[in-house]
C-alpha positions as CSV (number, residue, x, y, z in Angstrom):
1,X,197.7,92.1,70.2
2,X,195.2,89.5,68.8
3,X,195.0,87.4,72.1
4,X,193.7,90.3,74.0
5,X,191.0,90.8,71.5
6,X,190.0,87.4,71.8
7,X,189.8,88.1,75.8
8,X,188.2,90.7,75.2
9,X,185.6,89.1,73.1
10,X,184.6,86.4,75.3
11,X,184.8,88.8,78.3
12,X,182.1,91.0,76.9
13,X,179.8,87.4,75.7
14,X,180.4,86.5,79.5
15,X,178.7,89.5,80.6
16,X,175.9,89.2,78.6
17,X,175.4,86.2,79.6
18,X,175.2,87.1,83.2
19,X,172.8,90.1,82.1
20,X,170.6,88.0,80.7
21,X,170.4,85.2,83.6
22,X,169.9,88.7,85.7
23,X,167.1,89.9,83.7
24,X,165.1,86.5,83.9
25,X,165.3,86.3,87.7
26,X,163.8,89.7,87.8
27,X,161.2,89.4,85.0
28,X,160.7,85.8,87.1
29,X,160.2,87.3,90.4
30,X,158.2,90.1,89.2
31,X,155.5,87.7,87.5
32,X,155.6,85.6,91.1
33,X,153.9,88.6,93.0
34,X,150.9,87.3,95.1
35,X,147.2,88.4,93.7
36,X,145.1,89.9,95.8
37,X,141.3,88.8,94.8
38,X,138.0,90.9,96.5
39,X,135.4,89.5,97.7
40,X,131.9,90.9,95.6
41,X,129.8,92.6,98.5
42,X,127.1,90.7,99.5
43,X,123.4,92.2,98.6
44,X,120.9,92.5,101.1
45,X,117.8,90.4,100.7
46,X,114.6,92.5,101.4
47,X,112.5,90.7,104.0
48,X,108.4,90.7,103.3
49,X,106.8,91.2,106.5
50,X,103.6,89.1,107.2
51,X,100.7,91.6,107.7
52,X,99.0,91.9,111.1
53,X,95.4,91.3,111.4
54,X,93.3,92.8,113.9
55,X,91.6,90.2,116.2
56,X,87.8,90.3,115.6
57,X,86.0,89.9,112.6
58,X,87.5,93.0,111.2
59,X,90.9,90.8,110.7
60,X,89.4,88.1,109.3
61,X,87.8,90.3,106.9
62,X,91.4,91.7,105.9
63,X,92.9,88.1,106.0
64,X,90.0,86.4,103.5
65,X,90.4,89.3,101.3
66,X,94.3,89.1,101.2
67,X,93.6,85.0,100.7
68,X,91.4,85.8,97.9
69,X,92.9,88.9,96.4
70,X,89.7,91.0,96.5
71,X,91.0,94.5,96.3
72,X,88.9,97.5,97.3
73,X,88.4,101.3,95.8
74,X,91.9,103.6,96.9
75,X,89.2,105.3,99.0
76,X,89.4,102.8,102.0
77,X,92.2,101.8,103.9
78,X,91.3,97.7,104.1
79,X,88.1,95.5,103.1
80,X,87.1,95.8,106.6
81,X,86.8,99.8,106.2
82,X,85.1,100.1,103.0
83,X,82.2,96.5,104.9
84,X,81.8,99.0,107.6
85,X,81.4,102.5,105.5
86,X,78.4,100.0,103.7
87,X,76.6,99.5,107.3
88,X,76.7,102.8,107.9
89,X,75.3,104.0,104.8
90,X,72.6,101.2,104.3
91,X,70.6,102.8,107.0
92,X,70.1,106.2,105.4
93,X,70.8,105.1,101.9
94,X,67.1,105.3,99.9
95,X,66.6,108.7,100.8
96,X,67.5,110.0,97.1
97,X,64.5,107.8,95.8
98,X,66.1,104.1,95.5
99,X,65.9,101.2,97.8
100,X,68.8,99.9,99.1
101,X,70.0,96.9,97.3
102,X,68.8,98.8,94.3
103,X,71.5,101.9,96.1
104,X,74.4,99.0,96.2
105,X,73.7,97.8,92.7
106,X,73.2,101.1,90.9
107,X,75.8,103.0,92.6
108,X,78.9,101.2,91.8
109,X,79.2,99.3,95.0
110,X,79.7,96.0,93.5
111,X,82.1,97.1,91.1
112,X,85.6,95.1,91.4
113,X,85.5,93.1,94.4
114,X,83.4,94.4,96.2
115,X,80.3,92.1,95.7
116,X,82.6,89.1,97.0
117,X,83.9,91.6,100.0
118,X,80.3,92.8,100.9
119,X,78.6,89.4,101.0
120,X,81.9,88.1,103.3
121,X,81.7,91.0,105.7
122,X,78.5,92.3,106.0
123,X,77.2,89.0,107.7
124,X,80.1,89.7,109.7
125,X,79.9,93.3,111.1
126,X,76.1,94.0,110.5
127,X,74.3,91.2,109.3
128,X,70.6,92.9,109.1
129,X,72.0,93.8,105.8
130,X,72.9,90.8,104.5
131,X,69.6,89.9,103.0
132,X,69.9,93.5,100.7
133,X,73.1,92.6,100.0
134,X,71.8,89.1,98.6
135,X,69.3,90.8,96.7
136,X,71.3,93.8,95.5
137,X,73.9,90.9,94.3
138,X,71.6,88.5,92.6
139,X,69.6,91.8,90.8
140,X,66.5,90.4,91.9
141,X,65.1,94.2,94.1
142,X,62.4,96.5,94.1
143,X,63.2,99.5,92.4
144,X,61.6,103.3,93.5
145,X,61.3,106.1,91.2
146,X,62.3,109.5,92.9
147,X,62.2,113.0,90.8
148,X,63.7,112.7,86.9
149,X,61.9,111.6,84.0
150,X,62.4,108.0,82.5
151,X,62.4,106.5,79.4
152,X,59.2,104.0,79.3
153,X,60.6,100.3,78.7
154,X,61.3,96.7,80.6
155,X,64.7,97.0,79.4
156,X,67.8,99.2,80.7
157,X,68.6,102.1,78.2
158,X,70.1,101.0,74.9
159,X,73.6,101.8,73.9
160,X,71.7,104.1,71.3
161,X,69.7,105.6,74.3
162,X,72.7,106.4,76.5
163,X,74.9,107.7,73.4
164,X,71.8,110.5,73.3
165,X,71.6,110.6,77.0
166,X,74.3,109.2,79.1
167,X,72.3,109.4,82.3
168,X,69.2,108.1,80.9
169,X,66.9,105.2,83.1
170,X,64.2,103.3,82.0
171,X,61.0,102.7,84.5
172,X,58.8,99.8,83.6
173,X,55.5,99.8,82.8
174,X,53.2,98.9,85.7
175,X,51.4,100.5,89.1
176,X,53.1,102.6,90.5
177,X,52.1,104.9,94.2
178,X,53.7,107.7,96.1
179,X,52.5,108.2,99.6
180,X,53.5,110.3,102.5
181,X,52.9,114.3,102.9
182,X,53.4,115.1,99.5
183,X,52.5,118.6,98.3
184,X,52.9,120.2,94.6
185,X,53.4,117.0,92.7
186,X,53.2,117.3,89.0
187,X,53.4,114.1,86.9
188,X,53.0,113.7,83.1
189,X,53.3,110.6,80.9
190,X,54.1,110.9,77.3
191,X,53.8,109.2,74.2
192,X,57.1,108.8,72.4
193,X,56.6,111.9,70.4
194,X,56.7,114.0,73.6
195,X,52.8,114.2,73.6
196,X,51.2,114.4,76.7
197,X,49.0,111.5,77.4
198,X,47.8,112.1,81.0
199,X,49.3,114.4,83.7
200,X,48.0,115.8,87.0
201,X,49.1,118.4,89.7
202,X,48.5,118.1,93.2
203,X,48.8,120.6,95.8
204,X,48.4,118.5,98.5
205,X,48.0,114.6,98.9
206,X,48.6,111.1,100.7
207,X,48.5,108.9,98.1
208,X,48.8,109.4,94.1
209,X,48.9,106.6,92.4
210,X,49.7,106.3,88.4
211,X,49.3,103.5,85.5
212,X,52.3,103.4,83.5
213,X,51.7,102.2,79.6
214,X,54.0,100.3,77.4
215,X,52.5,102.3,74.9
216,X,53.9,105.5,76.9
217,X,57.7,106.9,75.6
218,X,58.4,109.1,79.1
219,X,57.1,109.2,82.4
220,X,58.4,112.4,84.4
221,X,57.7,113.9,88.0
222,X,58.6,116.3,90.4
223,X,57.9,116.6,93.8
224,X,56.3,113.7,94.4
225,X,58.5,111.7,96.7
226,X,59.4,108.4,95.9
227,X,57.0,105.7,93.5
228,X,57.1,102.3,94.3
229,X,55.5,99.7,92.1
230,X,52.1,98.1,93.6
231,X,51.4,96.2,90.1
């Protein structure tokens, strides 16, 4: 009875022994599975495409002003556009009471770029104007005086001036004439108390011609046409 225990014994430690060595190859070929690795996707590189210039001096317009990084009001589609908007404005563009560099100057043309654009294209695409553009640049223009009344002074408005009256101007003393067909022109100059120094009405005239003082605070007029100074 005791040696079939003992068989019995080492036939069970045999088994296990055989489970175990079973167990490993599995757990062993298990672990030896191939790994399958994925590629990342590849992103796309955006490609810049080269703007295309129009031949003419339109394009090089556009090119010199890519080149130099002038940029131009949202209102015009390239440089080129807003050069040729300006030559066909110059023509018509004192009949408010201004001349024309003084219309470029005073009228936000030069803003931003578009002193640099206007003094590259405009030689290019109508260079009768490039002289006004040279003078409307450089500040050195005649000025006229259409309808309004002006504050008396060499100087632009003060900031004190403009914080009273944002659209204030200044005329300076001198000469100044009005010619043409004029009819019912009234002009008054005043001293800086709003006294009336000197004024005159016209019902019909060719010529009116006015002496500004530095003395004087205001200068106003209405229907007179345009003044331009004589001295």
């Amino acid at each position: 009875g005791g040696g079939w225990g003992a068989v019995g014994v080492l036939g069970a430690v045999v088994l296990w022994g055989c489970g175990s060595e079973g167990g490993g190859d599995a757990g062993a070929k298990a672990s030896s599975s191939p790994t399958v690795s994925v590629s990342p996707t590849p992103v796309p590189v955006p490609t810049v495409e080269e703007p295309v210039y129009a031949a003419g001096p339109e394009g090089d317009i556009d090119r010199l002003a890519d080149e130099k990084g002038w940029v131009v009001d949202d209102l015009y589609a390239s440089a080129s556009a807003f050069v040729k908007d300006i030559c066909e404005s110059l023509p018509v563009s004192a009949v408010d009471g201004a001349s024309r560099p003084q219309w470029l100057a005073e009228s936000g043309q030069l803003d931003g770029s578009g002193a640099d654009v206007l003094q590259a294209g405009v030689p290019k695409l109508c260079p009768k104007w490039a002289k006004t553009v040279k003078q409307a640049v450089s500040g050195d223009y005649e000025r006229w005086f259409g309808d309004g009344t002006y504050l008396v002074s060499s100087k632009p408005p003060s900031e004190e001036q403009l914080a009273e009256d944002e659209d204030a101007v200044t005329i300076p003393p001198g000469t100044y004439r009005a010619k043409g067909s004029v009819e019912n022109c009234y002009w008054e100059r005043t001293s800086e108390a709003g006294e009336i120094v000197d004024n005159s009405f016209a019902t019909s005239a060719r010529v009116i011609t006015v002496t500004i003082q530095a003395s004087d605070g205001q200068f106003t007029s209405e229907g007179c046409a345009v003044w331009k100074r004589v001295g």
